[in-house]
N, C-alpha and C positions, 0 to 999 in steps of 0.2 A: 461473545459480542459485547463490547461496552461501548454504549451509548449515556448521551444525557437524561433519556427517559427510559424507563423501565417498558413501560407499554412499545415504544420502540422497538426495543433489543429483543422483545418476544416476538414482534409481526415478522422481523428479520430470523430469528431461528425458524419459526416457522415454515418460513420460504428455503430458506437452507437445508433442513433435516429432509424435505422432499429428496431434493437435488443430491444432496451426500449421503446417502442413509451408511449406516454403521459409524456416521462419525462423530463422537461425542460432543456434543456444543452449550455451552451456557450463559449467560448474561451478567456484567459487571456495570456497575455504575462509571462514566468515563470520568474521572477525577484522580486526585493526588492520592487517595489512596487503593487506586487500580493495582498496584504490585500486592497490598496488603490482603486486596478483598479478594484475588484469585488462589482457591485454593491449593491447585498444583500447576505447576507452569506451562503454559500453550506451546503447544510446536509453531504456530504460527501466529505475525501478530497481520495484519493489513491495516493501514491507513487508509479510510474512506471520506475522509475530513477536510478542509480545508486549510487546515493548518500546515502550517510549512511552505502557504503558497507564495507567501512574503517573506520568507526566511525566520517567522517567529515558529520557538518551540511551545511543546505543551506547556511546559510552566511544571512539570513534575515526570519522572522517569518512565518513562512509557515502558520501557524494555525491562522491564523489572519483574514479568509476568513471564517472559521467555523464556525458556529451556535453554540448557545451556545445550548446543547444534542446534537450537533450533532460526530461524529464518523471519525477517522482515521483509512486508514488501509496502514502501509506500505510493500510493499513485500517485503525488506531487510530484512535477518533474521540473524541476532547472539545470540552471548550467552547472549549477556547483550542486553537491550531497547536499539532500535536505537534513537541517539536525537531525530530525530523526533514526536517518540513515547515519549520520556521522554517531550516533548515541548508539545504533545498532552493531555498528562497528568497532567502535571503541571496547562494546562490551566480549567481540568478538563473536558478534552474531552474523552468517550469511542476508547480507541486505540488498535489495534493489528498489529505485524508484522507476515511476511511472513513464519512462520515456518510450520501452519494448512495446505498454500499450497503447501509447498515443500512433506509434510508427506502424502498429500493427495494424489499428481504426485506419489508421490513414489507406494503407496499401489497402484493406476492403474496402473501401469509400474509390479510389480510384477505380478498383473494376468495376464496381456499380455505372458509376460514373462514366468509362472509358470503355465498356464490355471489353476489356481488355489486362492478363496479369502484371504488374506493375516489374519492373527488373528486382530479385531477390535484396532485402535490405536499404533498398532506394531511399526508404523514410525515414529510417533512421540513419542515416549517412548524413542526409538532407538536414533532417533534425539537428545532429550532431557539428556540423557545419554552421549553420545558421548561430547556433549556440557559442561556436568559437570566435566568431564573429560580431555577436553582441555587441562585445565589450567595448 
């Protein structure tokens, strides 16, 4: 987990080791030298940040920490690859961003809503659409 604050990135593993037990997890300062401070590389990195939501990157290689197979997912979603995703890619890492779980919220939020299952992929179609369409 790398966070800005140390006390942070400990209440968050906390709540993690419950939910994933046997899965190793540790805490890294989130800064430029994120690649340098983890000692052996993550199979996964996640974006939970805001960054990327206006097209800026971190300002230093996020992906520097990842295993080579290993996978990004950032939850920023736009029309085009957030850097991040574009830096995960390049490096040749399996990437996606946040679009499967905006579509996913959505389609729950619908039956809530509708007592009713929405048509299979409706919102991300819908999503994906609206998106080509922006521009």
């Amino acid at each position: 987990v790398a966070n800005r604050t140390e006390e942070r990135a400990q209440t968050l593993i906390a709540g993690f080791a419950e939910q994933f037990k046997g899965t190793t997890l540790a805490s890294f300062p989130l800064s430029e030298t994120l690649s340098a401070d983890c000692p052996e590389p993550v199979d996964l990195l996640v974006n939970t940040t805001a960054v990327g939501l206006k097209g800026e990157a971190f300002g230093f290689p996020a992906t520097g920490c990842v295993r080579s197979g290993g996978s990004v997912y950032d939850m920023v979603y736009m029309p085009e690859a957030t850097p991040l995703v574009q830096e995960a890619r390049r490096a040749g890492l399996a990437a996606a961003d946040g679009l499967g779980m905006l579509a996913g919220q959505g389609e729950i939020a619908f039956g809530l809503w509708f007592v009713t299952t929405p048509q299979k992929d409706i919102m991300r179609r819908a999503l994906q659409h609206e998106n080509q369409n922006s521009d």
